[in-house]
N, C-alpha and C positions, 0 to 999 in steps of 0.2 A: 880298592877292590882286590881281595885273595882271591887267589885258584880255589877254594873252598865252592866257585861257580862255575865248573867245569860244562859247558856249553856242549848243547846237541844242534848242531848246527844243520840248516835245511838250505833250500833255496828259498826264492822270495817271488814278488812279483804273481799278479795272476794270471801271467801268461808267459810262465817261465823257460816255458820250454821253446820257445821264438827267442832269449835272449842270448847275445853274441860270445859273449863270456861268464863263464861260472866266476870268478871273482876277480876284483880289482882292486888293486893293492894301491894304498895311500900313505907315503915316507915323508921323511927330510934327509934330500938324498946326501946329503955332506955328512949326516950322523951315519946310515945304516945299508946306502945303497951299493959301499963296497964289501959289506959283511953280511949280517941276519939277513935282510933282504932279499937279496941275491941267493943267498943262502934256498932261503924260502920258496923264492921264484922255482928255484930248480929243481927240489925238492917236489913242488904241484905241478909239474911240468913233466917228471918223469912219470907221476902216475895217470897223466892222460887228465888233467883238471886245463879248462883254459884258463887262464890267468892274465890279465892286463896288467901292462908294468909301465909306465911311462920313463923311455931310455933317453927323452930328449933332458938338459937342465934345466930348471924350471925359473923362468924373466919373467919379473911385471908381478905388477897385483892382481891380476883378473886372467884366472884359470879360462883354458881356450876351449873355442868349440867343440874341438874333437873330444878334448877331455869331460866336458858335458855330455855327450854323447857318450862316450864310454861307460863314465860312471851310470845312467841311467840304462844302459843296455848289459848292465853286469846283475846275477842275480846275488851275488854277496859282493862286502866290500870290507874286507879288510884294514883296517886303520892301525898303523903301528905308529904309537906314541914314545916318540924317543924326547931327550932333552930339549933337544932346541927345535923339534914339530911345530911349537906356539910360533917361534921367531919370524917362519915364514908368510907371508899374508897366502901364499899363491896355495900352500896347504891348508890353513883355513879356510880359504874358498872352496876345497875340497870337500873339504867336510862338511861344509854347509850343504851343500849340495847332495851329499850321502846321505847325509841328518834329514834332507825335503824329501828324498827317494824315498828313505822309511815311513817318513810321515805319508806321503803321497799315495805311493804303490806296495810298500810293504818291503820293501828291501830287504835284505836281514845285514847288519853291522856289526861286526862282531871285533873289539877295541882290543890290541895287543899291547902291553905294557913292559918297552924293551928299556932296561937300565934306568926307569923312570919309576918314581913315588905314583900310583892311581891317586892318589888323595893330593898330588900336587894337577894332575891333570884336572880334576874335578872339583878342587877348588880356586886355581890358577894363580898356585903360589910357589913359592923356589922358582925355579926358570921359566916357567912359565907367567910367572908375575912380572919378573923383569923383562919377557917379552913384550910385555904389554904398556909395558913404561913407552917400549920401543914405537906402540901402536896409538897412544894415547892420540885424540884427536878426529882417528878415523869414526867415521857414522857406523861403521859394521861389528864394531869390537862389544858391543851390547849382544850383538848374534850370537858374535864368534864363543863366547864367553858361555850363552847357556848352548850352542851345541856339544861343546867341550865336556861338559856338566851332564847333559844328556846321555853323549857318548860315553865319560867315563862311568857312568852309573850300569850300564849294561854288564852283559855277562862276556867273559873275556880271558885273556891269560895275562900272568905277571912273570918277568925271568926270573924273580928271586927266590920262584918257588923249583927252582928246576937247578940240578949242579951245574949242569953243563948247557953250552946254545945247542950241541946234535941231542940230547933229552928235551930240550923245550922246545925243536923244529920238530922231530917225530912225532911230540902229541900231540901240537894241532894238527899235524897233517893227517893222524890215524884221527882224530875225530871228524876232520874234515870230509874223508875217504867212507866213515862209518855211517855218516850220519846224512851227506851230501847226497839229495834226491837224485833220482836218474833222470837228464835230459828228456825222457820221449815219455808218453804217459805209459802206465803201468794198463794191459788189458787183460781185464781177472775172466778166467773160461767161466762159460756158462751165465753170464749173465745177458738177462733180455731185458728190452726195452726198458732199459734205465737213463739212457741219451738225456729223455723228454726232465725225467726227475731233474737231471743234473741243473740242467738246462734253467727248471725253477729254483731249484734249491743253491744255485750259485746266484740269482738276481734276487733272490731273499735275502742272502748272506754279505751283499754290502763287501764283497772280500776288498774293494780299493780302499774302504773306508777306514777311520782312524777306530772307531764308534767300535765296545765293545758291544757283544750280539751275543746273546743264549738264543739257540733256536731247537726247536724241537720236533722231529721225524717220529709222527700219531699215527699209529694204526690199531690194527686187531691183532692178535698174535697169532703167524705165519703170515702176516702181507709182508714181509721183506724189508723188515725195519732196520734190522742188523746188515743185511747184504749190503744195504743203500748207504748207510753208515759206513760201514768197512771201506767201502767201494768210493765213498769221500775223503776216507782220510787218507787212502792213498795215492789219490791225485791231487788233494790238497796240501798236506804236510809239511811239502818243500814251499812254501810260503810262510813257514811260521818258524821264528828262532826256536822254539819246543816247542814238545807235540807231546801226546798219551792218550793210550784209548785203554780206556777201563771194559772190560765184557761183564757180564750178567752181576751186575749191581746189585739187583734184586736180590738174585741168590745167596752176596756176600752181607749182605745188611748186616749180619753179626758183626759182621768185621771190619766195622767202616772205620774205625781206627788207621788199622791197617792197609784197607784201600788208602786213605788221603796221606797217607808214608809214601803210598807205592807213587801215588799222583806227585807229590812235591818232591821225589826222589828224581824220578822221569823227569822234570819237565827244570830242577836244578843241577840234573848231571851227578848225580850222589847214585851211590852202593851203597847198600844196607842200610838205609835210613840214617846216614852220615851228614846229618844235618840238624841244626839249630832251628828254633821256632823266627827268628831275626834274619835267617835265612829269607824266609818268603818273600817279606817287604823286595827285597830285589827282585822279586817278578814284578814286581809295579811297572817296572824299564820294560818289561821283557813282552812281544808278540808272541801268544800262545795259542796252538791247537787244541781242547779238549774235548776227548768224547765220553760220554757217562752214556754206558749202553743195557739199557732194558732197566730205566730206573720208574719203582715201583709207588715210593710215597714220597712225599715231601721234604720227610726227615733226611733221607738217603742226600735228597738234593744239596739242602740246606745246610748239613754235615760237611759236605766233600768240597763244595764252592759257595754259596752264599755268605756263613761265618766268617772269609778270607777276603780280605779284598786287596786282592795280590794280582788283580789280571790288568796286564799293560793293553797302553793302546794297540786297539786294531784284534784283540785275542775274538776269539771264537768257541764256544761254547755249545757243540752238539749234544742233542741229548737224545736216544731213543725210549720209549716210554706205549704202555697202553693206556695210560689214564694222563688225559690232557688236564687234568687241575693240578697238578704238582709243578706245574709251566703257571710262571708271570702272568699280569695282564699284558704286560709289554712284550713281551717273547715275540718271536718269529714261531709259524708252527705251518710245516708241510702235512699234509694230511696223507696218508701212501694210500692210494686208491688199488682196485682188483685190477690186476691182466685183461687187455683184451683178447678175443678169440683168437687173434694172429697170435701173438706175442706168448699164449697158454700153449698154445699147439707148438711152438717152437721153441718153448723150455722145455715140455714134457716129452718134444720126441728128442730131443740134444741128450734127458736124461737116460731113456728108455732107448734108444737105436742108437746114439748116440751123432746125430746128426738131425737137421732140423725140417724135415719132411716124417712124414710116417711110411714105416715099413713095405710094401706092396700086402695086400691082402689086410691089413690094420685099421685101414682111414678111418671106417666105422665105429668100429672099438676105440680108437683114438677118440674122436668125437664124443664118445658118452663118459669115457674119464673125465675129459675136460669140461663137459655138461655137467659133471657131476662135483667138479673142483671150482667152479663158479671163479675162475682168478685168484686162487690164493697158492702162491708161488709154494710154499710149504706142502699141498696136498698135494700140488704135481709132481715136485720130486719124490717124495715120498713114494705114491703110486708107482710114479713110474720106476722107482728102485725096483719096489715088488715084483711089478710086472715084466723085468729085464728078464729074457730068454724064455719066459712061458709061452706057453701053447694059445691057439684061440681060444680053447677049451677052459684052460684055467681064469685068460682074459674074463671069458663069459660067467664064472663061475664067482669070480671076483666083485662083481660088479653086480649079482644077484644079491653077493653076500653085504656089501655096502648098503642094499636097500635095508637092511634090515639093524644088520651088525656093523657100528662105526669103524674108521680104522683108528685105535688106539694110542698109535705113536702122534696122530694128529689129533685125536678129541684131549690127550694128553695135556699139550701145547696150548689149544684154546679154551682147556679151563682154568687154567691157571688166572685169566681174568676174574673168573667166576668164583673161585678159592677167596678172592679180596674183597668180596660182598656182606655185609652182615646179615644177618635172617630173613627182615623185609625184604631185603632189596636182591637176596638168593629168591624168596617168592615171586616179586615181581616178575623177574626174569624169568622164570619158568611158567609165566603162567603165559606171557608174552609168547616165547616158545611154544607153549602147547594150545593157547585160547586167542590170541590177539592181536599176531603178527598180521599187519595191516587193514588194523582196524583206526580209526579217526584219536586221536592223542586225546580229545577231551571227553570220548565214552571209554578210553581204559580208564582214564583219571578217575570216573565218576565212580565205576565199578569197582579200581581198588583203593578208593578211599571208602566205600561203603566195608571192607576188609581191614581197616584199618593197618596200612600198608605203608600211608606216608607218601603215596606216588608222586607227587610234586616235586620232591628232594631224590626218590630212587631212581625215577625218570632219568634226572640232569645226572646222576652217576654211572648209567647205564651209557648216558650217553657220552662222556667223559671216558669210560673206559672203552669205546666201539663197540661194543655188545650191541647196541642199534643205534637207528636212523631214523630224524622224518624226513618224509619224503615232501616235496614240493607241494602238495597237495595236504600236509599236516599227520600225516598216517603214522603210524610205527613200521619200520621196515626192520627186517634181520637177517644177516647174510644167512644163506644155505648151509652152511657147515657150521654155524654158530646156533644155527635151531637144530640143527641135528646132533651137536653137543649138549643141549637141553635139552635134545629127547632122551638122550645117552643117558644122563643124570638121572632123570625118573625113572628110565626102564633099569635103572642096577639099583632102584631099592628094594626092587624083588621080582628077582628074573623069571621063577620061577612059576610064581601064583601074581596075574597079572592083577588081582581084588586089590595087594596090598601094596599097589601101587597109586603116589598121590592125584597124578592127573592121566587122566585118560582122553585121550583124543585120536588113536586109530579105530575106525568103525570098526573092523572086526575084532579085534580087542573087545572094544565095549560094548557090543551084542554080546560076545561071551561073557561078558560078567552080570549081563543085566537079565541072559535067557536064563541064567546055569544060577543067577543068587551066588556071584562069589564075591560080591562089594563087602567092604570092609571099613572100620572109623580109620582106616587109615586114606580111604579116596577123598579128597579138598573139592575137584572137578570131574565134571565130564561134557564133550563139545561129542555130538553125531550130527551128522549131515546124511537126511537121508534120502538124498538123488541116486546115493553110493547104496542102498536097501536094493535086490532083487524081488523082495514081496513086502506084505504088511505086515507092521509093525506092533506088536502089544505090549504094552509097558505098565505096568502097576507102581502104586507107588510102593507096595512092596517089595521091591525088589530095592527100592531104597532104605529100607528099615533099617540095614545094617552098618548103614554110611554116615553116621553120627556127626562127620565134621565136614558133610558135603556145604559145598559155602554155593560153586557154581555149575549151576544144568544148564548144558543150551541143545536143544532138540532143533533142525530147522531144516530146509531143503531150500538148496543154495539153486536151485532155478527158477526157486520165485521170488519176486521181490520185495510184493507187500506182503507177510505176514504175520505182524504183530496186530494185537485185539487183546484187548484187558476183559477178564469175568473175574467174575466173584470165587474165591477160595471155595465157593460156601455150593455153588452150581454143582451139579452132575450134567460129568462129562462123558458118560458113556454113551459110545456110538455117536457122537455131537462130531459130523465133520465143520471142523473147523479149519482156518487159515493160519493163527496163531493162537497161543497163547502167554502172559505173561504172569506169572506167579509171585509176587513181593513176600518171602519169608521173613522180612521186620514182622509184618502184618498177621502172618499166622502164631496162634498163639498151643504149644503143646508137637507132639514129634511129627515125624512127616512120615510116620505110618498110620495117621489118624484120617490120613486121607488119600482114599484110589482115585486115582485117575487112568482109565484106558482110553491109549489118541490111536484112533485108526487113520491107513492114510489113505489117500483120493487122487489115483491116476489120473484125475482130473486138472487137478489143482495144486496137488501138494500140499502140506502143511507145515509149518513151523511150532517149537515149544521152546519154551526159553521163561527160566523161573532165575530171577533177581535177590 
């Protein structure tokens, strides 16, 4: 093994920050304990590293308790491979025991290769062979053999790559020093209720296990996929002998060449893509962190890790992602759910006062942001940037304008899922948004397959990227700020003249276009509910004449329950109070100006219309 594997060295263990010593150093003290060693010791000692050194001489074949102890309570372990290392048993039992650590808990081992051939350590030949002449006999020399093998295949340093021993002590100690976690966890400001995540997302992650694990942190985009990530890998890291976290994947996808340089640079200790393709196979040895953050399709995946298979035991594979099919069937996958009310209220005031209470005179105001951010950690900051140092006045003012007008740095963000949809499944979703949000899964189905929309397959993609949910009950659910990005959609296809826009579902909108004749072949739907009507209603179906590609009418008054009742296309309905009606346009044959209909309504009863 060359220094061509220049090591980013972490801590280990999943609970590293309870262990006694940052490293423990493993010799043969006759070669090196009155020179490099020693050297080394003091070296990690002035820069405040603890370091276990064992100063007793080492009797017997069988390494002592305490030294058990040690070694298992150290979060690296240093092994320096001098010539006559093999000769000893009492160092092989070292190593065995460093070799179970890694296997066990994750240890990190990282092999120094002092005035020694690696390729005699790893194949246990030149002195090491003849040590073993020495051992022949013993039951343990089968172990000793592939831990040695193990150990020397890691990432490591050799002295014959360095002039001098004060050159080749400086640079492990400067990688040491660069790359060595900080004892106490890292606490990033402003994060809320993430405890509970971690909590799951470390009893998903198997961190004791040998078992490599791709897992995957699903949500919508602004639930905190990235924070939660971020916010992993840096209390995780110092468990993995490399680490890398790639950011917005998605956005580089040109460049994924480049990305997996950047990846196998990082994670081999290489500048500038100073690396061989034969390089990689040596992470097979190696415990690795990865994170692939805000990865978009499959390819990106498949591209950057699947192609390789270069991840040693125990590595870890984050992925953040809005579409959960680009994830295995076997993955790991944490789902990021909304904020609750506590936890909304005390990011948005940390953002906004900057402390986790609301302002005196706010609480109110605070409460309808947060009403109005439903949990997605992205709109509270946001908001509450905005709203840092405003008046109640503009509060008030702000908060009118959201009813109407989205905020675009946030409808931004969450259409970017919406951007990765094909035609149908851009329809589907808008029509969800504007006609069907919580309506029963197998009457959208029926409705837009009668559209020829495919909903069976744009459903499961819908759902796949969070765009929606069913509910326990089999319903279509949609966050709040994800139907009001699909209102956003339709209302910017023509801000201006609401006719030529495709779906209409604000009543007062659609009294205007249907009192005033401003529809157009550009409207697909229309949904009125008229509980929301202060008088009655007159509708012809002229007023539809101009609507050439109306697919879906739903007339109805949502405080009554039963009002569907099929007549004939063929009936006059003038003045006919009725409860319902259903209209099958398969069934009519010629425009739908061939036929009037005026539905009056009956503060009596109310009525519904709804044509299919």
């Amino acid at each position: 093994m060359d220094e061509q594997q220049r090591i980013n060295v972490v801590g280990s263990s999943s609970n590293s920050c309870s262990k006694s010593h940052d490293i423990f150093l493993s010799f043969r003290g006759e070669d090196t304990r009155w020179n490099f060693t020693s050297h080394l010791y003091e070296a990690l000692n002035k820069e405040k590293v603890k370091t276990y050194i064992d100063d007793q001489l080492k009797k017997g074949d069988e390494i002592s308790p305490a030294l058990i102890k040690a070694i298992e309570d150290s979060r690296v372990s240093i092994v320096i491979f001098s010539e006559n290392y093999a000769s000893s048993k009492w160092c092989l039992g070292e190593l065995s025991k460093i070799m179970e650590c890694r296997e066990e808990s994750g240890q990190v081992v990282i092999p120094v290769f002092y005035m020694v051939d690696p390729a005699d350590v790893r194949k246990q030949s030149g002195s090491y062979e003849r040590a073993f002449v020495k051992h022949e006999g013993d039951r343990r020399c089968k172990q000793w053999k592939a831990d040695l093998t193990k150990a020397a295949n890691l990432a490591g340093y050799h002295s014959k790559n360095y002039r001098n021993e004060p050159e080749f002590l400086k640079k492990i100690v400067e990688d040491l020093l660069g790359n060595l976690a900080p004892r106490h966890p890292i606490h990033l400001k402003g994060l809320v209720g993430i405890e509970e995540s971690f909590a799951k997302i470390e009893s998903l992650l198997k961190l004791g296990s040998s078992e490599v694990i791709t897992f995957g942190i699903w949500g919508m985009g602004g639930i905190g996929k990235t924070t939660l990530a971020t916010a992993l890998y840096d209390k995780l890291s110092d468990e993995f002998e490399g680490h890398c976290f790639l950011t917005n994947v998605g956005e580089s996808s040109h460049e994924l060449i480049a990305l997996r340089e950047k990846l196998f640079s990082k994670l081999l200790g290489k500048k500038d893509c100073d690396f061989k393709l034969s390089d990689i196979s040596r992470l097979r040895y190696k415990k690795v962190l990865i994170v692939l953050d805000d990865v978009t399709t499959s390819e990106q995946f498949k591209k950057l890790i699947i192609e390789y298979d270069f991840l040693g035991p125990g590595s870890r594979v984050i992925v953040t992602t809005r579409d959960k099919h680009i994830l295995g069937p076997n993955d790991k996958i944490y789902s990021v759910q909304d904020l609750d009310f506590s936890h909304s209220l005390q990011l948005f005031c940390l953002t906004v006062f900057g402390e986790k209470v609301p302002k005196d005179g706010y609480e109110e105001l605070s409460r309808r942001v947060i009403s109005y951010c439903k949990g997605v950690p992205l709109a509270l900051k946001v908001l509450g940037a905005n709203l840092r140092l405003r008046s109640k006045e503009a509060w008030e003012c702000e908060l009118r304008k959201l009813q109407r007008i989205p905020n675009m740095e946030i409808h931004n963000v969450l259409k970017l899922s919406y951007d990765g949809l094909d035609g149908t499944q851009k329809d589907i979703f808008l029509d969800i948004a504007c006609f069907f949000k919580q309506h029963s899964r197998g009457f959208v189905t029926s409705v837009l397959e009668a559209f020829d929309f495919y909903p069976e397959s744009g459903i499961e993609v819908l759902l796949d990227k969070s765009l929606i949910t069913i509910s326990e009950y089999n319903e279509i659910e949609m966050h709040g700020l994800i139907q009001e990005m699909g209102w956003g959609i339709v209302q910017n296809e023509s801000i201006q003249d609401i006719g030529r826009q495709s779906r209409l579902w604000n009543h007062e909108d659609v009294l205007d276009v249907l009192k005033y004749n401003k529809g157009t072949n550009v409207v697909e739907g229309i949904i009125l509910d008229l509980s929301k009507l202060s008088g009655d209603l007159n509708v012809s179906f002229n007023s539809l004449a101009k609507m050439a590609k109306l697919r879906y009418l739903q007339i109805y008054n949502q405080r009554v329950l039963h009002y569907l009742a099929k007549v004939s296309t063929t009936d006059d309905l003038n003045g006919t109070n009725v409860e319902g009606i259903i209209l099958d346009l398969c069934k009519i044959s010629g425009d739908l100006n061939c036929f009037t209909c005026v539905i009056a309504t009956s503060k009596s009863f109310g009525m519904g219309f709804r044509i299919l």
